[in-house]
N, C-alpha and C positions, 0 to 999 in steps of 0.2 A: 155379715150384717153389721153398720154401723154398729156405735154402741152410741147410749143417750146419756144425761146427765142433768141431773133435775137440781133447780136453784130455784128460792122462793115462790113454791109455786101453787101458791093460795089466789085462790081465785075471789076470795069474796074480803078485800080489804078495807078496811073502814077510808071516806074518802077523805082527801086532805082539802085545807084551807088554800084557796087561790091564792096566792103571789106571785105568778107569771103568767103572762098570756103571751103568747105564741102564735105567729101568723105563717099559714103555708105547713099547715099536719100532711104529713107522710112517711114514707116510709125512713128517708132516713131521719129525719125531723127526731122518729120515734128511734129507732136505733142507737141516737146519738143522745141531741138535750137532754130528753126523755130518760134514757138509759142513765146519762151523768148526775141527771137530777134525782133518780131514784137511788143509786147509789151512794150519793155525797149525803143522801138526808134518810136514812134510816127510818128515822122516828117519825115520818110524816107531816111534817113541817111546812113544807115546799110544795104546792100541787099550781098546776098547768091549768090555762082556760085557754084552750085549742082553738085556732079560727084555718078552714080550710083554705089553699092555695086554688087552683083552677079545676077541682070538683068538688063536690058537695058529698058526692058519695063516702068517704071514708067518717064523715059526722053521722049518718046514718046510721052507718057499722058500729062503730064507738061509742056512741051514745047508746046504743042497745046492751053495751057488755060494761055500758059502769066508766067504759075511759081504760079497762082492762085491755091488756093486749097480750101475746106470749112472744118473746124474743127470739131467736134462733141462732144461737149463736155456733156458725157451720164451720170447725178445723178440720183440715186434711183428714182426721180420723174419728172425730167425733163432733158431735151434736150437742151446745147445751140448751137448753130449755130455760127460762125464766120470764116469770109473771112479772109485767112491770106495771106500778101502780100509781106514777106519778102524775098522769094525765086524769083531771077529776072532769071535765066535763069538754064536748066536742061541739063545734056549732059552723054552719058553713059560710063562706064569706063574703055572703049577700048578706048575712045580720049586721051591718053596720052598729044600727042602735046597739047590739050586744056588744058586739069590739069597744065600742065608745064607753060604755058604762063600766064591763071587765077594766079597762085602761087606768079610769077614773076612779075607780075605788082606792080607797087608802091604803089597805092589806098591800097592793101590787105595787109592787119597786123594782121589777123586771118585765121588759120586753123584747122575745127572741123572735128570729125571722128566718125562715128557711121558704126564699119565694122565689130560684134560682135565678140566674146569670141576665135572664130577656126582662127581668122585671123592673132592673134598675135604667133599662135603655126609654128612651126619649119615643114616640111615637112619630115615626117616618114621615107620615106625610103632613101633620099639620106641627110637627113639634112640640106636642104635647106633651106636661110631665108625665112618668110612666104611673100607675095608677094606685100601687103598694103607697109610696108618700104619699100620696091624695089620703089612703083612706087613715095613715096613719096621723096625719094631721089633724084629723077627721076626731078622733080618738082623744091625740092630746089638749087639743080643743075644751073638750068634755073633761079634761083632768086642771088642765089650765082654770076653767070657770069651777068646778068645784073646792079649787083650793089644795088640791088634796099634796101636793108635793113634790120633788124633784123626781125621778129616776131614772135608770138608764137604759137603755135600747142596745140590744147584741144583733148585730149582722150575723149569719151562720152561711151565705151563700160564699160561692168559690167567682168573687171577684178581687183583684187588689185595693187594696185598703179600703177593704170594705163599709165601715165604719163611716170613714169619714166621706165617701160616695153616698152614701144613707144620709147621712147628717146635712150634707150638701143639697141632696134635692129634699130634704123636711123642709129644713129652712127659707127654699124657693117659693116650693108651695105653701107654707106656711104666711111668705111674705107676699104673696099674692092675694092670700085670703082674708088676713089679719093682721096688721104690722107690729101691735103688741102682743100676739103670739108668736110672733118670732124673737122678739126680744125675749121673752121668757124660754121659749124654747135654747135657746144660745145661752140662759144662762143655769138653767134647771136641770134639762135632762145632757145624759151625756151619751157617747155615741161611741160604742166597746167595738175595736176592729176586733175576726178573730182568723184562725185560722183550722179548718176542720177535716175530719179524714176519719170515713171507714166507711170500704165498699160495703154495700147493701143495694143489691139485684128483686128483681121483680118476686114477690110471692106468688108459688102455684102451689094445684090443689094438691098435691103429693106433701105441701110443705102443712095442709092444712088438718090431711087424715095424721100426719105426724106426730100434731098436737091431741089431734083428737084418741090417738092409741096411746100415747106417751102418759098423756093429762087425765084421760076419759074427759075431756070438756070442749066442748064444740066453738071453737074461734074461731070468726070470719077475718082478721083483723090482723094475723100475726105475722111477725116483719122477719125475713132471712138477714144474716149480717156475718161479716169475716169476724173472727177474735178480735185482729189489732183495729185499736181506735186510739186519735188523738185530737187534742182538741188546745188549743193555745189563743190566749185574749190576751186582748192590748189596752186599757182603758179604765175609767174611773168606773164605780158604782155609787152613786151619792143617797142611796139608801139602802137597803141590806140586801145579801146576795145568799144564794145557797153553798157551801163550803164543796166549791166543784173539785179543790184541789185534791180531796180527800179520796175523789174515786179517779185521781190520776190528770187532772186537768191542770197546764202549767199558764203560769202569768206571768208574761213581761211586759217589759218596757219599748221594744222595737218591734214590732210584726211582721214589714216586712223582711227580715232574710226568712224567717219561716212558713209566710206563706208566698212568696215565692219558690221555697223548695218544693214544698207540696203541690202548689199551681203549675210548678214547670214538670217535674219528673214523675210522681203522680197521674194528675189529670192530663200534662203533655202526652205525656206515655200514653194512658188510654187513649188518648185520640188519632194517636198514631195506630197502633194496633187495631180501632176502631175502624176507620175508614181503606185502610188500606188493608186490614181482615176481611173487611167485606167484599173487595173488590177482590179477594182470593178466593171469598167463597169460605171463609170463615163463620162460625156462628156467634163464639165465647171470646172473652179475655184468656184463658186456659187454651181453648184451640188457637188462637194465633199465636199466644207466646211462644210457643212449641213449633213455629214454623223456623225455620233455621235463617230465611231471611228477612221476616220481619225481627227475631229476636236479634239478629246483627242488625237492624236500621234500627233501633230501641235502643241496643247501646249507644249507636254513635249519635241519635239523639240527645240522650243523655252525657254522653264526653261533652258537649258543646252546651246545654244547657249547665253543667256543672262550675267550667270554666267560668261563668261568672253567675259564680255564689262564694258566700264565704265559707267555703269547707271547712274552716276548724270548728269554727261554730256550730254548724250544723251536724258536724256526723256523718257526712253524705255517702262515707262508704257503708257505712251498716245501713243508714234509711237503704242508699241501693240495693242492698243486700236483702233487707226485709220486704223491697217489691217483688224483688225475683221469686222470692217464697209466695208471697200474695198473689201475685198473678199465676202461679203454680198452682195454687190451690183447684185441685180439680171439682171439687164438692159446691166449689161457689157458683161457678156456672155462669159469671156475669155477661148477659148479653149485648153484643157489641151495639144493636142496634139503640138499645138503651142511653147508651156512650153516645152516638152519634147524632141522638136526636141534639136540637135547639146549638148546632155547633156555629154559629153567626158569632151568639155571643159567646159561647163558651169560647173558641178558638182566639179571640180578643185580647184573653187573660190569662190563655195555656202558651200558645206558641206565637202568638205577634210578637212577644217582650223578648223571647229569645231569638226570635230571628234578627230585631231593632239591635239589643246589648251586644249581638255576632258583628252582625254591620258596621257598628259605630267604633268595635274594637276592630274595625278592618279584616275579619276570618270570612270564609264563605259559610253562607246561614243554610246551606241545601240541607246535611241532614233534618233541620226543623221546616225549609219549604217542603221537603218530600208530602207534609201532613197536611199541608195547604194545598197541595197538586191534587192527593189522594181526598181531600174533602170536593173540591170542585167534578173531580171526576164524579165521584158518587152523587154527587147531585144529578148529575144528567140522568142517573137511572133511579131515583125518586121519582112513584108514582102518585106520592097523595102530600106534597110538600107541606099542607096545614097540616097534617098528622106529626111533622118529624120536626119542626120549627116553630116558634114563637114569630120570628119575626118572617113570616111570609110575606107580608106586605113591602119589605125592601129587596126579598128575593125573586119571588113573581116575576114582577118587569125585565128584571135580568136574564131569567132563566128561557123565558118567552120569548124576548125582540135580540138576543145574538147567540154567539155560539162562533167556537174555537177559540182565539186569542182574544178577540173582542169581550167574549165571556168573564174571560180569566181576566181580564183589565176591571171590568167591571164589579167582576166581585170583591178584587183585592181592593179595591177604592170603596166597597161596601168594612170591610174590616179592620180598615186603619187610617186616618186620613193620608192623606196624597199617594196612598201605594199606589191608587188606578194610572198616576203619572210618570213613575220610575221603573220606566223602560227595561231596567235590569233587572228588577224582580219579577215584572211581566212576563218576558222573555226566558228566565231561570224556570220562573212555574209552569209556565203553557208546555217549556220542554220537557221534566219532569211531569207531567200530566200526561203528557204522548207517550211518553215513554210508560207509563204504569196502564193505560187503556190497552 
C-alpha cells in the first residue's frame, strides 16, 4: 500500500488579504501560483481572487470550501498531502464587474494568468482579438480610472515570450477602446514573461476518497501533481510581489533559453508521445514512455531540439535526465488525451520552432515532423473535434472539404505561415503520416 505524508493540513485557515487576482483557476493554476504562493508567504500575507477560465464549475466547488483545496503531491512511492490556503475567494468568469473591481483595488499589485495556448490566438474568421485581453483591459480600465497604481501582470501559459504576446494584444485592445489607456498601460503596468513546469493530470474519485481517508474531510476540489516543479520569470514588478524565490522560484534576465528548454523537450516530448501513443493505442505518458519505439523517437526528438539550445546554460543533460524519471512515474498516470487536446496552438510553440531552427541550420527536422505527421493522423479519428480543440473553427473546414495530402497542406498552413506552400514539408509530412497510419 502506498504510504502518505501529511503537510499543513488544517482545514479551517483564517483567510488572507487579496493581493493577486488570477484569471483561468484550475488545476494546474492551483498546483503551481497557488502552491508557490502559499509557500513563499507563510504568514498569510499574500491571498488569491480567483476568476475561472472556460467553466464556472470549479468556483462553485471553491467557494463552498473557503478557497481550500488539498494538493497531492504523487512520487513514485508516496503521496504527500497538503492543505493550501492561498486562494481566498473563487468567482466564475462571466463576473466581469468582479474581475474589474478585484483588479482596481489598491491592495492588488499582481495579476497571474493561466488561460492556455488558444486564448492568446486571434479569432479565425473575423480577426478578432482573442477575448482574455478584451476582458483584461476591461479590468485595467477600472484601475486606470480609480487611480489606484501601477502593477504587474504574469503570463503562466506555455507560449514564447509570453509576456510580451500578453502585453502586445493589451495594448491593442486597449488602443481600440481608449487611447489614454494605452498610454498608461505602456507606462504603469508591466508584463512578467515566465516560464512554468509541473505535470498535474486530471483528478478522479480514487484521488478524492484519498483525501477523504487520509484528512477525514471531504474535498471536491483537490488537485493530483508530480513532486518536481519549476517556475522562472523574466520581468519587472513595479509594486510589491510575494517572495516566490523563497519556495524555489528563480528570476532572470533572459526567458527565452528557458522556456524554450521546457517548451521544446518538455511539452515537445509530450506531444510526441501524445499523439503518436494514441495512435498505438496508448493511454498514459507512463504507457508510452515504456514503448521501446516511441521512447527511441523521444530521444532523437530531443538530440535535434537540444542542438539548438544553449546546453551549458541550461543543464539539459540532468533536465533530460529528470524527464525520463518524470515520464516514468507510474503513479502520475497523465493521460495522453489530456496532452493532445487544443494541439493547433499548443503544437505552435512545442515543435514548429524546432523544426524552423532544424531547417534554417540545414539538418533534417523529421524526428520533430514525426509529431506533426502523428497529430494530423489523429485528427482523422476524432469524433467530437469541439471536445479536444479550442480552435475548431480553423479546423472544421479542413477536416470536412479534403483529405490525404491536400489535408496535410492545409493544416501545416493552419500552424505556421507559408508551411501550406513548401512543398518539402508537405511531402516529408503526408509520408511520415502514411507511414505511421
Amino acid at each position: 500500500m502506498t504510504s502518505v505524508r501529511l503537510d499543513r493540513s488544517s482545514w479551517a485557515a483564517p483567510p488572507r488579504p487579496v493581493r493577486i487576482v488570477h484569471i483561468g483557476v484550475g488545476n494546474f493554476s492551483r498546483a503551481h501560483q497557488a502552491w508557490y504562493t502559499a509557500r513563499a508567504d507563510p504568514t498569510g500575507a499574500w491571498g488569491i481572487a480567483g476568476f475561472t477560465g472556460r467553466s464556472a464549475a470549479v468556483a462553485d466547488t471553491l467557494s463552498r470550501q473557503g478557497g481550500l483545496y488539498t494538493l497531492i503531491e504523487r512520487g513514485p512511492d508516496l503521496d504527500r498531502l497538503e492543505v493550501i490556503d492561498s486562494i481566498c475567494e473563487v468567482r466564475p468568469a462571466s463576473d466581469l464587474a468582479d474581475l474589474a473591481a478585484a483588479v482596481a483595488a489598491a491592495p492588488t499589485s499582481v495579476v497571474t494568468l493561466t488561460v492556455t495556448e488558444a486564448a492568446y490566438a486571434p479569432a479565425p474568421a473575423s480577426g478578432a482579438l482573442p477575448a482574455v485581453p478584451d476582458r483584461l483591459v476591461t479590468a485595467l480600465a477600472a484601475r486606470f480610472d480609480a487611480g489606484a497604481g501601477p502593477l504587474a501582470i504574469v503570463s503562466c501559459d506555455n507560449i514564447s515570450a509570453n509576456g510580451s504576446v500578453l502585453r502586445d494584444l493589451t495594448l491593442a485592445a486597449a488602443d481600440r477602446r481608449r487611447p489614454l489607456l494605452g498610454a498608461w498601460i505602456d507606462a504603469e503596468v508591466s508584463f512578467v514573461s515566465t516560464s512554468v513546469d509541473r505535470i498535474t493530470p486530471r483528478t478522479t474519485e480514487d484521488d478524492r476518497r484519498l483525501v477523504q481517508s487520509e484528512l477525514a474531510l471531504v474535498d471536491d476540489a483537490p488537485v493530483v501533481c508530480e513532486p518536481f516543479t519549476d517556475w522562472v520569470l523574466c520581468g519587472e514588478f513595479p509594486a510589491d510581489r510575494p517572495h516566490w524565490e523563497d519556495a524555489g522560484a528563480r528570476f532572470v534576465s533572459d526567458i527565452e533559453p528557458w522556456e524554450r528548454r521546457k517548451l521544446w523537450l518538455l511539452n515537445g516530448g509530450h506531444s510526441l508521445l501524445a499523439y503518436r501513443g494514441l495512435l498505438r493505442g496508448h493511454a498514459t505518458v507512463y504507457d508510452a514512455v515504456g514503448d521501446h519505439t516511441l521512447g527511441a523517437a523521444l530521444e532523437r526528438f530531443w538530440d535535434l531540439a537540444e542542438r539548438h539550445l544553449p546546453a551549458a546554460e541550461l543543464d539539459l543533460n540532468v533536465y533530460r535526465r529528470d524527464l525520463k524519471r518524470r515520464f516514468a512515474n507510474s503513479r502520475i498516470g497523465y493521460p495522453l488525451t489530456q496532452i493532445a487536446a487544443d494541439g493547433l496552438g499548443k503544437l505552435r510553440s512545442r515543435v514548429v520552432p524546432v523544426i524552423e531552427a532544424a531547417t534554417e541550420a540545414g539538418e533534417s527536422p523529421e524526428p520533430a515532423l514525426q509529431v506533426i505527421a502523428a497529430w494530423v493522423q489523429w485528427l482523422e479519428n476524432v469524433p467530437d473535434l469541439a471536445a479536444v480543440d479550442a480552435s475548431t473553427d480553423e479546423l472544421r473546414p479542413v477536416l470536412r472539404t479534403t483529405g490525404g495530402e491536400d489535408r496535410t497542406r492545409a493544416l501545416l498552413g493552419l500552424l505556421a505561415p507559408g508551411w501550406g506552400s513548401r512543398d518539402e514539408l508537405v511531402t516529408a509530412t503526408e509520408r511520415l503520416r502514411i507511414d505511421l497510419s
